[in-house]
C-alpha positions, 0 to 999 in steps of 0.5 A: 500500500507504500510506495518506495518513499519511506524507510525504516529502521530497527535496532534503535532507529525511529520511524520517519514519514512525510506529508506531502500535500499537492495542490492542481485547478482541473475540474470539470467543466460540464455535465458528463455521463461518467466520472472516473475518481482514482485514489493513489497510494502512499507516498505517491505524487499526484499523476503517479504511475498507477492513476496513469495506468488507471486512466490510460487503460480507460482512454483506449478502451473508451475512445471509440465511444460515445460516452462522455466523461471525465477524469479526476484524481483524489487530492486535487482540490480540497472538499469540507475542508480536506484534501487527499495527501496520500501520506508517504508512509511507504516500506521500501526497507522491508527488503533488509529489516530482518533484525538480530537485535531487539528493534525498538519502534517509534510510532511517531507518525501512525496519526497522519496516516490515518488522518490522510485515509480520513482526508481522503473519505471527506475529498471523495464523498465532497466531490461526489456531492458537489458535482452531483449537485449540479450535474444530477445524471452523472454517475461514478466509477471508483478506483482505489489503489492501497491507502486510496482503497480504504479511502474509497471503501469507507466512503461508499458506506456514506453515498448513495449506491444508485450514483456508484456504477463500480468501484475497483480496489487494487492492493487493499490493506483492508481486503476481506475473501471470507472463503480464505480463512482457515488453515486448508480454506474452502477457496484452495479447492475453488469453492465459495469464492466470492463474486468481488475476487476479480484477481486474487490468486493467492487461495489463503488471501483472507484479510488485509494486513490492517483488518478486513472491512466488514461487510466488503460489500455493503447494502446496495452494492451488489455487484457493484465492487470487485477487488484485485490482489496479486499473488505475493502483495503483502498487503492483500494476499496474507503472505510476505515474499522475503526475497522481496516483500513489497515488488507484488505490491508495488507492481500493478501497473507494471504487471499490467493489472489496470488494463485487464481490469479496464474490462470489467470496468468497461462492461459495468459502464456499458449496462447503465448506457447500452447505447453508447457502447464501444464501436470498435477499440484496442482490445488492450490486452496482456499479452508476452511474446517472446520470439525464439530464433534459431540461427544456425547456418541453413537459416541464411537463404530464409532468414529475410523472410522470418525476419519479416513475419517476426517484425509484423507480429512484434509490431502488432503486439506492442501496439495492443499493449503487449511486451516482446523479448528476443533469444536466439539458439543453435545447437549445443554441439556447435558449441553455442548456448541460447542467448537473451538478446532482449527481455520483455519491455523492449521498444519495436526500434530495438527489437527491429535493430536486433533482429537486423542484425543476427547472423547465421553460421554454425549447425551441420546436422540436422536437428537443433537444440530447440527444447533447451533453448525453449526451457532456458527462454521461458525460465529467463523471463520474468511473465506478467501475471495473468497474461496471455503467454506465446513462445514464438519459435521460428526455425527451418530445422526439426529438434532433439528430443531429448536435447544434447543436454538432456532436456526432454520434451515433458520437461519443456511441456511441464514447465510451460503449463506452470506459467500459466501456460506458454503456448508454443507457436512454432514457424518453420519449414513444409519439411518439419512441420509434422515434427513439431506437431505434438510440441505445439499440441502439449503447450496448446499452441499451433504449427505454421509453415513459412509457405503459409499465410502467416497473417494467420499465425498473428491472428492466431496468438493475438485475436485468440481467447483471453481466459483465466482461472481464479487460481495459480494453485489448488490446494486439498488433502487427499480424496477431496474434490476440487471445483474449476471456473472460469474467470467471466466465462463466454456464452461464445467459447467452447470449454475442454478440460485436460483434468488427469495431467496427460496434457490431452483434453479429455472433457469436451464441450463442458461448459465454464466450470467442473469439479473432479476429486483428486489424490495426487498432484499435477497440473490442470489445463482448460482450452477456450475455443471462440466462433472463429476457431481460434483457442487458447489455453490457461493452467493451474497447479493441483497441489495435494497436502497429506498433513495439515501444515503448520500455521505460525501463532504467537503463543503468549504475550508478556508486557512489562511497560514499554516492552513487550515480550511474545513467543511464537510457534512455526514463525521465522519472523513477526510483523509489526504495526501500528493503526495502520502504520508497519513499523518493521519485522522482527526475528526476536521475541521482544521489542521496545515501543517508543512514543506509544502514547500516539497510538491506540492498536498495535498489531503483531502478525506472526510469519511462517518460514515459507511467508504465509502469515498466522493469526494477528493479535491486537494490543490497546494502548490505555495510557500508554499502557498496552493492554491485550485485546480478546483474542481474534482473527484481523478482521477487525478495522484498525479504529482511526486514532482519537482526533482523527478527521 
């Protein structure tokens, strides 16, 4: 919910934080049908990156229609007396807060975070009043990001729902899944998710790491609200990566969250004015492409032509909002090993130059070393969650199998589906075609000859379905049975379901959701097919516990003035926070709270080796003394500190 503006320290340190207020004049200046309101995170200046991905993602899908509107971000004109700072209370130094000595805290600055929450509310409900006041039959679509979701969240409770079309919360501290509660939850099978988890694939998300906001969704709000969290936010997703604690958090926009949830924005739109729906736009979606390329010496007389083919579906793909990357290979016995020559985020001049410039030499057989060269690709990159993932293979020579270094085609094929998958779409020679067959056929991808109309193989990887599963994982014990949904399933796709692991899809025409019972791991694939034949596929990871697992706890609690002493159970490390406010983590049972007459909850959230977290539990600091509160899960809302507005 922090950006990276903020840091903190232990073993004596104090907690700093800023408040940054910023001021601009941009108002609107008539009757819209829409106004888009986006509140930003902490720390974040006003038209930081995540509103500019908010906003840009609405723009193109929105250009090509008739309806008018409006954008305005939270901060930028003062309502009742407040104006949203997005105070810069951000977590930048959780990368190296492990401690070995005591941490003392300070919690010197817990007030003006909740004051900036709170001024947030006051801003949004103010400037929904007032343009209503004046422009009766303007509706309301929300967007919250970290601190502004919990702003947004709370000032629903106070308009009516009927100006409300949608409110879309991203990384929210407050997050509430009821159905991932418990040590084995029912949302790890599939079951009882909520209607609101848009993305959320972390099946043990349950509450936010400052409480959970009860109810989410609150009367007359039906369908009106859904929230997005990533996979490792360590706000959201009640899991904390030590290797990096704050990228998921920090990464929407660059994950390309905004965009594929300007789809469930648009069709909300859509519903209260049918007749100004979108002609025709940019579908925008996510998409990763890497481009595989063998250059080994028979490549030279044909090179000109893949270049070309190559350069069209790169230049297609950026222009839709996707990312490239380039590799090349030859054969191991050459000797010559893939090499990355560009990683995802390159421009089309890049690419263009790059590609322009490779040489072919080398081969003197026949087969190349493909299936390591795919492995070593996909296993290099760093793919956009929730993407649509295409390998690119484009080679006039048939392969190894197993390779040269002992890479085997189910090795390949495995790896793909963990991705989500990554569908292989190979060009090559009328020659080798067939061979490649059962390749293209595993990862659910397609085989085109260089003779072909490769237009075709660009509609195939950009115009194909876009599906996704709810979950990166399933998780159940023995003999228990799981339930599989599609995310916004199409009354136009055919569904088949490949539910035994053979990589064959052995349920045909089943519809948007199945259940099976397993008791052993794997991976399961759903393959959507539209209209126009063309298919996708998506995966998840069956994951089959035979024993509970061991939750982290705190066991006790000792306090003695300021110092506050605990034990725990299971827990490499316990987080530490303040309404509101993380102060740091901690690997010894004991801390120091300084200046704790500013606070009025401290929380500590006990963390497993493996990041999930346990219980939270609550003290209430009464005159500067902390004092236990009855023993609860965090679904409790951290209250604002006396004096707040």
């Amino acid at each position: 919910m922090f950006k990276k503006t903020f840091s903190i320290m232990l073993a004596g340190a104090i907690l700093l934080a800023n408040l940054s207020i910023y001021s601009s004049t941009t108002t609107a200046t008539e009757c819209k049908d829409v106004e888009f309101i986006f509140a930003r995170g902490s720390g974040e200046k006003l038209g930081d990156e995540n509103y500019i991905a908010w906003k840009s993602s609405l723009e193109t899908k929105l250009k090509s229609s008739s309806l008018s509107y409006n954008f305005y971000e939270l901060g930028t004109r003062s309502y009742d007396g407040a104006k949203y700072p997005a105070a810069a209370i951000g977590i930048e130094n959780l990368n190296t807060v492990l401690t070995s000595a005591s941490a003392i805290f300070s919690a010197a600055n817990v007030g003006p975070f909740n004051d900036s929450v709170n001024q947030g509310t006051t801003e949004l409900i103010g400037r929904i009043n007032s343009v209503s006041s004046s422009c009766s039959n303007t509706k309301f679509v929300l967007g919250g990001y970290s601190q502004g979701a919990m702003s947004a969240s709370r000032s629903i409770r106070k308009l009516n729902p009927k100006k409300i079309i949608y409110l879309a919360n991203f990384g929210d501290p407050n997050l509430y899944l009821p159905e991932g509660y418990g040590i084995m939850p029912p949302a790890c099978r599939g079951e009882n998710l909520s209607k609101y988890r848009i993305y959320a694939p972390n099946c043990k998300a349950h509450s936010g790491l400052l409480g959970a906001n009860k109810p989410y969704v609150p009367d007359g709000y039906t369908d009106r609200i859904g929230l997005w969290c990533t996979k490792k936010d360590i706000f959201c997703s009640n899991y904390l990566d030590f290797t990096n604690p704050i990228k998921d958090h920090t990464s929407y926009a660059d994950y390309g969250i905004y965009n594929s949830a300007t789809e469930t924005i648009i069709q909300k739109v859509f519903i209260h004015y049918p007749t100004k729906k979108i002609v025709s736009s940019a579908s925008h979606k996510k998409r990763d492409i890497v481009f595989l390329i063998d250059t080994t010496g028979s490549m030279f007389s044909s090179i000109d032509r893949y270049r070309t083919e190559a350069l069209r579906l790169a230049s297609e793909t950026l222009k839709d909002g996707g990312r490239i990357a380039l590799f090349e290979y030859r054969d191991l016995d050459d000797p010559f090993n893939p090499r990355r020559l560009l990683n995802f985020g390159a421009t089309y001049q890049e690419f263009k130059a790059t590609i322009e410039n490779l040489t072919c030499d080398g081969g003197g057989d026949e087969a190349e070393s493909a299936l390591s060269a795919a492995l070593f690709a996909m296993n290099n990159l760093s793919w956009t969650p929730g993407a649509t993932k295409s390998l690119v293979l484009l080679t006039d020579n048939t392969y190894h199998n197993p390779d040269r270094d002992g890479t085997a085609l189910s090795q390949v094929t495995k790896r793909s589906l963990e991705i989500d998958p990554v569908n292989f779409y190979i060009v090559t020679t009328d020659d080798y075609k067939a061979s490649y067959t059962e390749l293209a056929n595993l990862t659910g991808g397609q085989v085109f000859s260089l003779r072909d109309n490769l237009s075709l193989s660009t509609d195939a990887i950009l115009n194909r379905p876009e599906i996704n599963l709810p979950l990166e994982e399933y998780i159940g014990q023995p003999n228990e049975t799981f339930t599989f949904s599609i995310t916004n399933p199409s009354e136009d796709y055919i569904y088949d379901w490949d539910l035994d692991f053979d990589g064959k899809f052995e349920i045909l025409n089943a519809g948007p959701t199945v259940s099976k019972t397993y008791h052993t791991p794997g991976y399961i694939q759903v393959r959507a097919t539209d209209k126009a034949s063309l298919s996708s596929t998506t995966s998840a990871k069956i994951t089959i516990a035979k024993s509970l697992p061991n939750t982290p706890e705190i066991t006790s609690l000792n306090i003695s003035g300021k110092i506050i002493n605990f034990t725990t159970k299971n827990t490499k490390a316990t987080l530490i926070s303040a309404d509101g406010v993380i102060l740091g983590l901690t690997e010894k049972n004991s801390f120091t709270l300084a200046d704790s007459n500013l606070v009025t909850t401290l929380s500590l959230t006990p963390i497993s080796n493996t990041g999930e977290f346990g219980e939270t539990k609550h003290l209430a600091l009464i005159k500067d003394t902390p004092i236990p509160l009855p023993n609860t899960d965090s679904s409790t809302i951290l209250a604002p500190k006396s004096g707040s507005h």
